[in-house]
C-alpha positions as CSV (number, residue, x, y, z in Angstrom):
1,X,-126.0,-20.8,-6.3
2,X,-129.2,-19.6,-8.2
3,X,-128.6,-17.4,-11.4
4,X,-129.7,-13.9,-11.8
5,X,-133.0,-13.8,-14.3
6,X,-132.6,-11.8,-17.0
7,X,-135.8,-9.9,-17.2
8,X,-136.1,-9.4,-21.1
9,X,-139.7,-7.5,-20.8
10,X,-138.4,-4.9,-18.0
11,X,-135.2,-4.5,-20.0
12,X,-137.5,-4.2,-23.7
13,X,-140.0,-1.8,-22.1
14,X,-137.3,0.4,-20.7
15,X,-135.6,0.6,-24.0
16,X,-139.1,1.3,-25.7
17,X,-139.8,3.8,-23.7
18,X,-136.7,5.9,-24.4
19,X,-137.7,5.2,-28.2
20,X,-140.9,6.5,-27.6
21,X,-139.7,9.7,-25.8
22,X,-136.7,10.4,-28.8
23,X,-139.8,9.6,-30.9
24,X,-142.0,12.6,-29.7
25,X,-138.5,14.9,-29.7
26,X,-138.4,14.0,-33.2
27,X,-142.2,15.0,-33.8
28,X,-141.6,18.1,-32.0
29,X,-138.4,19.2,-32.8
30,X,-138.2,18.7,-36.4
31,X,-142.1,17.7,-37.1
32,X,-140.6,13.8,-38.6
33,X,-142.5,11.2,-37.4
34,X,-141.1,7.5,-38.3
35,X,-143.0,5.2,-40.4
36,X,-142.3,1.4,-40.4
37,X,-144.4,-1.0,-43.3
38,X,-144.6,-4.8,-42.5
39,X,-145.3,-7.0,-45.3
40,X,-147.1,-10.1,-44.6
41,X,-147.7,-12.6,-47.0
42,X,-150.6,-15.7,-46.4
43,X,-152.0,-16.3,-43.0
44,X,-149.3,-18.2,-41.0
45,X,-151.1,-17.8,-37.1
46,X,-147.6,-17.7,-35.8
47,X,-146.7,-14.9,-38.3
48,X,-150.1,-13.1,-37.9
49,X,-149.7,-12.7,-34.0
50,X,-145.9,-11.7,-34.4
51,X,-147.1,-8.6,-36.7
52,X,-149.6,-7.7,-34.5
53,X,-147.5,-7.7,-31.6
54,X,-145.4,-5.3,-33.8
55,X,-147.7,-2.9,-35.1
56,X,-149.3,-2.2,-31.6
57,X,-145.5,-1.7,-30.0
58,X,-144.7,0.6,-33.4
59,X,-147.9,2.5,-32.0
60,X,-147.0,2.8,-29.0
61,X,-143.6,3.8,-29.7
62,X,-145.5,7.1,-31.2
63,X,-144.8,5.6,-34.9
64,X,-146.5,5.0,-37.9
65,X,-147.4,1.8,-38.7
66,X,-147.7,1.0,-42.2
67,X,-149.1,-3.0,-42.6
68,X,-149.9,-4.5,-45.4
69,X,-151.2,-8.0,-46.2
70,X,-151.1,-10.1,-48.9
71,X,-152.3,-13.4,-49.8
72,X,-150.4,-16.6,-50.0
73,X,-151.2,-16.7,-53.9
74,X,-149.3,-13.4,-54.4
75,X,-146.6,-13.8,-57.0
76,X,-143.2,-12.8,-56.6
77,X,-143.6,-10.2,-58.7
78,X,-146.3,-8.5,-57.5
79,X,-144.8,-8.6,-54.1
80,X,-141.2,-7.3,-55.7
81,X,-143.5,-4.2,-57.2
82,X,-144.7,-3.0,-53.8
83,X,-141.4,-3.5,-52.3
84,X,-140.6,-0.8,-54.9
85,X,-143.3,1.3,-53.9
86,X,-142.3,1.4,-50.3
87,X,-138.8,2.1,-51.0
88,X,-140.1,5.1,-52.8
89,X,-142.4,6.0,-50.0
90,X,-140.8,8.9,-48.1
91,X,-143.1,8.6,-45.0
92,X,-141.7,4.9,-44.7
93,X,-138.4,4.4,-43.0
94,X,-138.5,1.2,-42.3
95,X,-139.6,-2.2,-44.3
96,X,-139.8,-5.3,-42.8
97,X,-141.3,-8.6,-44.7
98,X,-142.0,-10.9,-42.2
99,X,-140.7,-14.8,-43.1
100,X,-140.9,-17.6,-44.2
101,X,-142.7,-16.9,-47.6
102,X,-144.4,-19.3,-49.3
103,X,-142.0,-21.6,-51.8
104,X,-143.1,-20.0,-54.9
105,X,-141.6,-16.9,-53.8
106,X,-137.5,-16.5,-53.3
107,X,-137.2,-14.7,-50.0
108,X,-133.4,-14.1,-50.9
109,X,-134.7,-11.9,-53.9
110,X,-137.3,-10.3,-51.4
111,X,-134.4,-9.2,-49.0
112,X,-132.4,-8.0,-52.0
113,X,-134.9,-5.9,-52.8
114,X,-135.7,-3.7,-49.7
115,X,-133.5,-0.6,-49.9
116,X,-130.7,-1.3,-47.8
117,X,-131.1,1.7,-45.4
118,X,-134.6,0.8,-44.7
119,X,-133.7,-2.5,-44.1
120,X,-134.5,-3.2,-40.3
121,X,-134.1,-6.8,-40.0
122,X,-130.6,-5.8,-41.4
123,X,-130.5,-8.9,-44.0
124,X,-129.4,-6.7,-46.7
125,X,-126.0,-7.9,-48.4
126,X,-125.0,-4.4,-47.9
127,X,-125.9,-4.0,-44.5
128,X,-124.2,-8.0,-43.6
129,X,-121.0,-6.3,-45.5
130,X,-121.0,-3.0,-43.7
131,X,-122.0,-5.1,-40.4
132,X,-118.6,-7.6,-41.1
133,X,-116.3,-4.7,-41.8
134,X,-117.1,-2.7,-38.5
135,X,-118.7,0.1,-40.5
136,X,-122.1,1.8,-39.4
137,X,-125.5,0.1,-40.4
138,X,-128.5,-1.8,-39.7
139,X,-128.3,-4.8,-37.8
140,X,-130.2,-7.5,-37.3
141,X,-132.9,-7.0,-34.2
142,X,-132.7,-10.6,-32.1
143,X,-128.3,-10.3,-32.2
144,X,-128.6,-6.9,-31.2
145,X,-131.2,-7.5,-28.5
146,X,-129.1,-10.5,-27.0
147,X,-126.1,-8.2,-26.6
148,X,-128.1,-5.6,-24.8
149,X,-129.0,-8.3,-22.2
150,X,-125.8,-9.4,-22.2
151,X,-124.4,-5.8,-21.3
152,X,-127.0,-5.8,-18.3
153,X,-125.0,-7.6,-15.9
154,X,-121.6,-6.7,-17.7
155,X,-121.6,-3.3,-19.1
156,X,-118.4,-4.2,-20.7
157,X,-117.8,-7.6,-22.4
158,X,-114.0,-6.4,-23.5
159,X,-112.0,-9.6,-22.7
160,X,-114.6,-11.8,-22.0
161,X,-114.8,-15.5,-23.7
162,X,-118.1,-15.7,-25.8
163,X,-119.2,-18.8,-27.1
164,X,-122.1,-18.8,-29.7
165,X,-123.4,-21.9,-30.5
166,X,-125.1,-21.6,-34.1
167,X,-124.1,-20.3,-37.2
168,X,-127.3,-18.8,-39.2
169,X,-127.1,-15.5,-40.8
170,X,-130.0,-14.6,-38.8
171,X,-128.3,-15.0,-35.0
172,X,-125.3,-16.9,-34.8
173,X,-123.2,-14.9,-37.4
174,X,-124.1,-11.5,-36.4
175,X,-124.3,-12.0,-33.0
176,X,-120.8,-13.1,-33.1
177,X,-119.7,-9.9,-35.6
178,X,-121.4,-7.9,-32.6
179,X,-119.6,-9.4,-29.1
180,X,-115.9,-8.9,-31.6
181,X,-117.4,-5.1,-32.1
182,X,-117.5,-5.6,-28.1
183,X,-113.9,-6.6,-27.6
184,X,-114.8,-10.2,-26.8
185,X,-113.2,-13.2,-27.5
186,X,-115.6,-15.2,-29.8
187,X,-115.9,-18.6,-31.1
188,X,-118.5,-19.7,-33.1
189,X,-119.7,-23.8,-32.6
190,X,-122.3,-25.8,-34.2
191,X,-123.6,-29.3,-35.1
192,X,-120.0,-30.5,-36.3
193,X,-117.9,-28.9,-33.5
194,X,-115.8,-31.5,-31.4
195,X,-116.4,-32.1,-27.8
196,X,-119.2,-29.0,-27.7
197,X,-119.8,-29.5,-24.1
198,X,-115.7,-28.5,-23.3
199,X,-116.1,-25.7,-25.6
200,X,-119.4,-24.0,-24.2
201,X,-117.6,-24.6,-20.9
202,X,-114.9,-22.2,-21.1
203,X,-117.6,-19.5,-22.1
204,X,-118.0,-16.7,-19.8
205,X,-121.2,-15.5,-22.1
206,X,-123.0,-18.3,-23.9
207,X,-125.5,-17.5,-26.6
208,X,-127.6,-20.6,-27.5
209,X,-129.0,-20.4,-31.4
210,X,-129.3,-23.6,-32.4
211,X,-133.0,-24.6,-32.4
212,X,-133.3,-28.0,-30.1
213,X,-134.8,-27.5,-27.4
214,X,-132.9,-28.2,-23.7
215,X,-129.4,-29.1,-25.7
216,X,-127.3,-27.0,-23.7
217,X,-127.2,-28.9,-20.5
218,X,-126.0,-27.7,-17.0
219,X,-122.8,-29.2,-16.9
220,X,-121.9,-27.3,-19.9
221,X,-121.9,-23.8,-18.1
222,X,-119.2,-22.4,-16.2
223,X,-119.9,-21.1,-12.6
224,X,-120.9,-17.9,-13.0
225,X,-121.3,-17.3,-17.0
226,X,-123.9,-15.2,-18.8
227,X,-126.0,-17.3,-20.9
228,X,-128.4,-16.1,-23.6
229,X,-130.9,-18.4,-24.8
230,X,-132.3,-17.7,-27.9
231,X,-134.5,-20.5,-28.3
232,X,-138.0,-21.0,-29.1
233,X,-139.2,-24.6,-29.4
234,X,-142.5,-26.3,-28.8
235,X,-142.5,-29.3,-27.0
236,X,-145.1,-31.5,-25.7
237,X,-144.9,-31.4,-21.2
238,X,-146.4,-33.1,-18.3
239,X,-150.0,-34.2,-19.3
240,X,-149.6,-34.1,-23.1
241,X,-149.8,-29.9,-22.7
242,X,-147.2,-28.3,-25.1
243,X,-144.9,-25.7,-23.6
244,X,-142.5,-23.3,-24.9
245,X,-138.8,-24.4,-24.0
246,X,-135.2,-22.5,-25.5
247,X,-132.0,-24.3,-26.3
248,X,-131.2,-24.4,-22.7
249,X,-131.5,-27.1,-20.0
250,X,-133.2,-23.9,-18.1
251,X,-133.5,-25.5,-14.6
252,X,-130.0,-27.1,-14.6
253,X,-128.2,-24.2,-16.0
254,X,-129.8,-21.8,-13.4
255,X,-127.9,-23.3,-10.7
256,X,-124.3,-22.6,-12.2
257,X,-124.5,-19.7,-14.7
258,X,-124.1,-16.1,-12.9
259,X,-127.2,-14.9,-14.9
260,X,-129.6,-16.5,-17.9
261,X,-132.5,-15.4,-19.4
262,X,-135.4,-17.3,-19.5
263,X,-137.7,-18.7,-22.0
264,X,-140.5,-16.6,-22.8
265,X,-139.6,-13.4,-21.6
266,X,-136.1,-13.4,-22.1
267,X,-134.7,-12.2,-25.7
268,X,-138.5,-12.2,-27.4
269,X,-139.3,-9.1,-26.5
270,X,-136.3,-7.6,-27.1
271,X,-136.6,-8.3,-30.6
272,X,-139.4,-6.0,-31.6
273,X,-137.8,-3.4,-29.1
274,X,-134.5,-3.6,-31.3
275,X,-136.8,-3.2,-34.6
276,X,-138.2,-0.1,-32.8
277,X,-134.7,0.8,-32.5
278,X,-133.4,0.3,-35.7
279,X,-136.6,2.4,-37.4
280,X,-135.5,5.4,-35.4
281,X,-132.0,5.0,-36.2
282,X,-133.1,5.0,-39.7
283,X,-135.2,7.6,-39.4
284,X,-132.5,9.9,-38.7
285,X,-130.1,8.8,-41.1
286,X,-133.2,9.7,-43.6
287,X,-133.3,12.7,-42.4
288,X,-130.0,13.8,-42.1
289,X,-130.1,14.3,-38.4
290,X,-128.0,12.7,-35.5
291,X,-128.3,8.7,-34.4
292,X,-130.4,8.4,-31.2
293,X,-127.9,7.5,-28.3
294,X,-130.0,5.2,-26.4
């Protein structure tokens, strides 16, 4: 048995495309074109290539891109004020600072900051609340993005056993508050759950979030389960040539899960899709009009 691939660039460019298309009704129909700011602060090379990879898909996308770059030596303040100035900004719909931050600046305070219904990493307090409670809001881009390629090869996950292993506030919590919203059966596990291997075992979806690369070994899927790597990690191959490897044990699971994505090109580029997504959405809650149903 060979899984299915999860293709998360066909999947990401289809869903862009219908944003850019409910973009250009938008522009035509009610002349409101979406605006999204990214903050970046220093000169991180990871960071820098991850907004620019954003600001040409937010162009593409038939949006406004509204960057701005700051240096490491900003203070927290300063960065606080133009926070403000965006949230003013009516041709911004979206704001996005892109993390980490450097030490001297609190990154909780940052996120506190943004005007929760431009909020389109959906880190807001309000937005977690709203998110927790099953009422409308933004949420965050990578949770949403994994359910969406989850929902590929089962368009309904009612019923289903999910198994998320990772408990950040960026993935493992809200990916979990989305697959309940989805009528799964969720557990969440992490560093300190008993006998992990039994438990990711009797998962028909598995979302891996926990940032080691190659943990999740083959004999921990089930025949036949979806399994959603969310990994990134860096490690060092045949040769002494680094390579990009997820949580996964990617050849060993492929020959018992029904479907997995891989790593690159499997949840990455649904994550900037999902931000394109989640500007729109805002967008039209700005302006009064209905949500996109993409």
């Amino acid at each position: 048995m060979t899984a299915k691939i999860i293709d998360g660039k066909t999947v990401a460019a289809e869903l862009r495309a219908r944003i850019a298309s409910e973009v250009a009704r938008l522009k035509s129909a009610h002349g409101v074109t979406p605006g999204l700011a990214v903050v970046l602060v220093g000169a991180d090379p990871a960071s820098e290539v991850y907004v620019r990879n954003k600001s040409k898909a937010v162009t593409e996308a038939g949006m406004n891109p509204v960057d701005r770059h700051l240096p490491a030596t900003v203070s927290e303040v300063e960065l606080l004020a133009l926070i403000a100035q965006l949230n003013a900004d009516p041709k911004v719909n979206g704001i996005l600072v892109q993390l980490p931050l450097p030490k001297h600046i609190d990154a909780q305070k940052v996120i506190h900051a943004i005007a929760s219904e431009k909020d389109v990493d959906g880190f807001h307090p309000l937005n977690v609340g709203r998110h927790a409670s099953g009422s409308p809001g933004l949420v965050p881009c990578t949770p949403l993005g994994c359910v969406i390629l989850a929902k590929t090869v089962k368009p309904s996950l009612e019923g289903l056993d999910a198994v998320v292993i990772g408990r950040s506030n960026i993935v493992g919590k809200p990916v979990a508050q989305l697959l309940l919203s989805e009528n799964a059966t969720v557990t969440i596990a992490h560093s300190k759950t008993r006998d992990l291997a039994a438990v990711c075992r009797r998962a028909d979806v598995l979302i891996a979030a926990i940032g080691r690369p190659e943990f999740v070994r083959g004999d921990w899927i089930k025949p036949g389960a979806i399994v959603i790597d969310v990994g990134i990690n860096r490690v060092t191959g045949e040769g002494g040539k680094s390579k990009i490897v997820g949580d996964v044990a990617y050849a060993e699971a492929s020959r018992v899960a029904g479907a997995i994505t891989p790593v690159p090109g499997g949840v990455g580029p649904m994550t900037i899709a999902c931000l394109l997504l989640n500007t729109l959405r805002a967008t039209c809650e700005h302006n009064n009009l209905p949500a996109p149903s993409l």
